[in-house]
N, C-alpha and C positions, 0 to 999 in steps of 0.2 A: 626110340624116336622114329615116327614115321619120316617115309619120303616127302623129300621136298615136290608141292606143286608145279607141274610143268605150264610155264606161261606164253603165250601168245602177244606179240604187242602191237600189234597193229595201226599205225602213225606212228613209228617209234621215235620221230627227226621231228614232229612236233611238241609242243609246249607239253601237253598231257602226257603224250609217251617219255616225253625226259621227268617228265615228276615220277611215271611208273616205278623208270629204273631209280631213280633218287629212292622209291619207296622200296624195292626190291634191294638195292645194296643196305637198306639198314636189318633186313631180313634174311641174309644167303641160306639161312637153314630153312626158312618155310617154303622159299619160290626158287626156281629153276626156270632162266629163260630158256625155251624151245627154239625160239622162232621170233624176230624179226621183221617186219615188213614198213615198207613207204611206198610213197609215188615212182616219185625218179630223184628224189636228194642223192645219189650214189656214195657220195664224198662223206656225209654222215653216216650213211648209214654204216659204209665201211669202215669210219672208225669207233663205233658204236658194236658192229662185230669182234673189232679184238680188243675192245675192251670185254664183253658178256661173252663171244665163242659159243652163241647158239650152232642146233646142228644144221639151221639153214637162213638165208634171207630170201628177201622178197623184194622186188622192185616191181611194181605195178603198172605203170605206164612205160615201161622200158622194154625193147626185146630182147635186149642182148646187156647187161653189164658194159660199162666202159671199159677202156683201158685204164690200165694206169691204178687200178685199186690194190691195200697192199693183204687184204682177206683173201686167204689162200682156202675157206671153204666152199659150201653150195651156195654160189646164187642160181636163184630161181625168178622168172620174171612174165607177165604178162597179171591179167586180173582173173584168171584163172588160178595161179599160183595163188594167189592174197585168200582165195576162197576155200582152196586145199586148205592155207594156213590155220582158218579160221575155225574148221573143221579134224584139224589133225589129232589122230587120238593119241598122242603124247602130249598134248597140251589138256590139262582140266580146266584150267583158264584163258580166256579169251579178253584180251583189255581191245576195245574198238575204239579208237582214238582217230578214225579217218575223219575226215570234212566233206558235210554234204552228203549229198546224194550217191555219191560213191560208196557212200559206206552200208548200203544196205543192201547189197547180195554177200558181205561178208557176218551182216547182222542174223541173218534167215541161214546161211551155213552152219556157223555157230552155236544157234540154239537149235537147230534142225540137228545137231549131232551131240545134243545134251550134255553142251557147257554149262557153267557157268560163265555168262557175258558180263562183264563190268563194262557196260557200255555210257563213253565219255559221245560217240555219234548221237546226238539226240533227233538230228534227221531223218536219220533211218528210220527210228519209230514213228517221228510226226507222219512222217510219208507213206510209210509200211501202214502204219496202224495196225487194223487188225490182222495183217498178213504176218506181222512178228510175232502178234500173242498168241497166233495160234500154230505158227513155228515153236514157239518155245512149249505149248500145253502140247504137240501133236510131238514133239521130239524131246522132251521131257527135259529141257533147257532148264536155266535159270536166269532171270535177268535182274541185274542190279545197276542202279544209277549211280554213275560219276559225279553227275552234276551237286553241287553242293547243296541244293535248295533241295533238291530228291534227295535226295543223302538225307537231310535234315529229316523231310518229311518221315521217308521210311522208320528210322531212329526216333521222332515223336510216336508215329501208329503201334509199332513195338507189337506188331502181330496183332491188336483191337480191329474189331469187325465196323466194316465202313457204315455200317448202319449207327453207329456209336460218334460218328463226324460231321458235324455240324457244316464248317469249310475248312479249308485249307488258306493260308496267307505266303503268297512268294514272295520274297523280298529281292529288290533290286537296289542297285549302286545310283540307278540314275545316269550311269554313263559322266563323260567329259565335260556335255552340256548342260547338265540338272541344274545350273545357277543361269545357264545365256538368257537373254531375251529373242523368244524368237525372230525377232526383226535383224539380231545377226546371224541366223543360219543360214542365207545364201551368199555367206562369206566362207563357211569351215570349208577349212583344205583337206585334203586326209591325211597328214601329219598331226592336224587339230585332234580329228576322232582317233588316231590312233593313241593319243597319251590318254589312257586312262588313269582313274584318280588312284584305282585300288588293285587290279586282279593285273597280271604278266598274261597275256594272252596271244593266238596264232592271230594273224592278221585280219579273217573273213570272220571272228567270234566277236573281233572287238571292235570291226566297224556295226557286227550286229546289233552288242551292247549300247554303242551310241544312238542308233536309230531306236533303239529298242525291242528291234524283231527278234534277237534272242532271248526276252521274256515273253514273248508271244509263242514263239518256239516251246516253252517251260512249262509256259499254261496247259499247252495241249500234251502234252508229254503229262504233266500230270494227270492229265485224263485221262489216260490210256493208262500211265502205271498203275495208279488208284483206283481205276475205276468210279471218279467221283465224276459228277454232273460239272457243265461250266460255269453254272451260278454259285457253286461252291467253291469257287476260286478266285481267289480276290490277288492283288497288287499292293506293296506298297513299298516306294522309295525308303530305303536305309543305307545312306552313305556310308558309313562304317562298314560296312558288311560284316558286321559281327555276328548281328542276327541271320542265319541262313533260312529259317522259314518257318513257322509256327500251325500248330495244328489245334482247333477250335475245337470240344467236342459237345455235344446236344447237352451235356450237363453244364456248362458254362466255365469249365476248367482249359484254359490255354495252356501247351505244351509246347515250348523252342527247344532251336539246337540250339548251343553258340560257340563259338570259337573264329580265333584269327582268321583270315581271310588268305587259304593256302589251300590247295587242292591236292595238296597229298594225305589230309586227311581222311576226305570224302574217298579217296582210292585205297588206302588202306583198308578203310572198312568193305569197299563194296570187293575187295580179294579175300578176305578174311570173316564176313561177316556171317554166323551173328557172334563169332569170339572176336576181340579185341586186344591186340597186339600190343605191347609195350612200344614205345616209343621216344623221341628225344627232340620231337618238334616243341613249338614256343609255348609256356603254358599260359594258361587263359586269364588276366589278371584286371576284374571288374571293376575294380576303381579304376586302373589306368585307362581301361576301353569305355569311362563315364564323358558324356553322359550319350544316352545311347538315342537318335533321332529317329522320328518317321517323318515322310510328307508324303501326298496325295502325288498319284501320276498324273503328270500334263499330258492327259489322251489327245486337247486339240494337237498339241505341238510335237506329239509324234506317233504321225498316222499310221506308221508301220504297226507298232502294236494292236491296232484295233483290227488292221486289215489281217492284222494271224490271227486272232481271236476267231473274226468272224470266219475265216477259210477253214480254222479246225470246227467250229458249230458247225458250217455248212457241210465239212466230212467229205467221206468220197474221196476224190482226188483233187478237190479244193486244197488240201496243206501240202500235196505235191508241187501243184500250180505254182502255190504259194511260195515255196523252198525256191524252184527254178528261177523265175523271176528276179527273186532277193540275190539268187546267189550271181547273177549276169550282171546287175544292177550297183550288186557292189563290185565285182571285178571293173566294172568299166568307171566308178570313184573315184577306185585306185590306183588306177591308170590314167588318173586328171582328165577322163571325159564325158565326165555325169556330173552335175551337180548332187551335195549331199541332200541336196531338197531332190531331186529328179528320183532320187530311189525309190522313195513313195510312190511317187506320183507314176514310173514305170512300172509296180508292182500293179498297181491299181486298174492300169492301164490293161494290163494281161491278162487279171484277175477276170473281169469286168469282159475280156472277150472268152476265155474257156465257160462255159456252164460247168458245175460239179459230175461226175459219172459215181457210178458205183464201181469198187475199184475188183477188177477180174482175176486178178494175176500180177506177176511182180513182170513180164511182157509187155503187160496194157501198163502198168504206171514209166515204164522205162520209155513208150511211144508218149505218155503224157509229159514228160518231162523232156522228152527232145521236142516237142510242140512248145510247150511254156518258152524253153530256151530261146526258141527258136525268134517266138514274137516278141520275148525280151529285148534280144539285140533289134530286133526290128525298131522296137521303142524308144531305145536308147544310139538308136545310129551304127551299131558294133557289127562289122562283117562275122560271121560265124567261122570259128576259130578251126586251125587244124589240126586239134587234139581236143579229148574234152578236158573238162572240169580235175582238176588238180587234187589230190589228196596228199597229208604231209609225207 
């Protein structure tokens, strides 16, 4: 039996990295955690070390470890450390499970030192774009999508050459509100947008879901992994979430994934793939998941989606714009001082003052993104904070 894979898990104290290890303890012979890393959670992450006894952590916005922790190994800490992590040649795997914009000098580490990335940051790419794909061809990376609706896709295309693909269909939940009238959404609180109907998620994914900029987020992600145009990319509402995504191709034959509505699938595979792992999650049973819905997205009533769509057409450094904005817009929600109608409408706001650039360096997108912030808070009233942006 060969050695077990050395693993990387980067957001470990988030939603995604506890699925990781939930998928890693049904595996101990295939995966070996390495390595660890968060923000500043110290308290998880420390007991998250002696349970797994990787040979290091990571605390990224930290300088120093607290007191008081009872991991008697390496901590290691600054966003230098997360980058080493991400690049460490004892890891063949890389799980990127940060939030945000944070997570892309560990995305271009990663493949720049020819991982394979299962990458759950889907920011990093929108934002990176072509600076990831040509980190991952220029460093002979591999990149594989967490996300469940990429997941699907990849698992429909099954190696078929995109000339043979008609579109592609993402399917969304619809979020909290898919039934409100919009004449209640300058009432939702963010307790409202946080209960979602279906998916356990970290806090800033699942105000996204509500709004819907994280199908916005999706669309252009699959531009980038597929290679497909943005008219070959369609939307549509599936409450269930059973259906994860479907693939159209020129002959007129449709191809879905389906399964329960659990993200330790979609992470098993993108560790593992293209084998496929025995497992002991819920099995898929068609009658009980009957009968199976679509509905049309309500573009008026939620302007987030359109405003990502069009920032990844427009390219450049429009879906970095895009990201910054969203992501100040919802911190300041959910800190009760934004209305859930104002997210838009400050995204718009930012949008609408950057023009797009062509994007030079991961330098120039890091000054485009302290600019977006910057007139975020502008827009929304928010003094500029004295740390940045949080990763789990």
């Amino acid at each position: 039996m060969s050695e077990p894979s050395g693993l990387a898990v980067l957001g470990a104290t988030g939603s995604i990295g506890g699925s990781t290890l939930s998928v890693v303890a049904r595996h101990p012979d295939r995966f070996e955690i390495v390595s660890l890393a968060a923000a500043r959670r110290a308290k998880e992450l420390d007991r998250l070390a002696l349970r797994w006894r990787p040979e290091y952590v990571v605390l990224a916005e930290l300088p120093e470890p607290p007191a008081g922790l009872e991991w008697s190994g390496e901590w290691r800490c600054g966003r230098e450390a997360m980058k080493a992590a991400a690049a460490d040649p004892a890891a063949s795997i890389v799980v990127n499970a940060l939030v945000g914009f944070a997570g892309l000098e560990s995305t271009l580490a990663a493949l720049g030192a020819g991982k394979r990335l299962a990458l759950a940051n889907k920011e990093s790419l929108v934002v990176g774009g072509e600076l990831v794909l040509r980190a991952a061809e220029d460093g002979q990376g591999q990149l594989l999508p967490v996300d469940s609706e990429h997941s699907a896709i990849m698992q429909c295309l099954d190696g078929r050459p995109r000339a043979e693909v008609h579109r592609v269909v993402l399917t969304a939940s619809g979020g909290p509100f898919r039934e409100w009238p919009a004449s209640r959404f300058g009432s939702i609180r963010p307790e409202d947008a946080l209960a979602h109907p279906t998916w356990s998620m970290g806090d800033k994914i699942t105000i996204d879901s509500a709004t819907l900029a994280n199908k916005a987020l999706e669309v252009i992600e699959a531009h980038l992994l597929f290679g497909l145009e943005f008219d070959q990319i369609d939307v549509v509402v599936h409450p269930a979430s059973i259906v994860h995504s479907m693939v159209e191709f020129r002959d007129g034959s449709t191809i879905s994934q389906l399964g329960h509505p659990t993200m330790e699938v979609p992470i098993l595979y993108a560790l593992s793939a293209p084998e496929r792992l025995e497992n002991d999650f819920r099995s898929f049973d068609p009658v009980q998941a009957s009968p199976l819905e679509f509905e049309r997205l309500r573009h008026e009533d939620f302007p987030m989606f359109d405003l990502g769509v069009e920032a990844g057409r427009a390219g450049g450094t429009a879906p970095a714009v895009y990201n910054a904005a969203n992501e100040v817009a919802v911190r300041s929600f959910l800190e009760g001082r934004l209305s859930f109608l104002g997210i838009s409408r400050a995204v718009e706001r930012v949008l609408s003052s950057m023009a797009p650039e062509p994007v030079e360096n991961v330098e120039h997108l890091t000054a485009v993104d302290r600019e977006a912030r910057s007139r975020a808070r502008e827009a929304v009233g928010t003094p500029s904070p004295t740390g940045g942006e949080t990763v789990p």
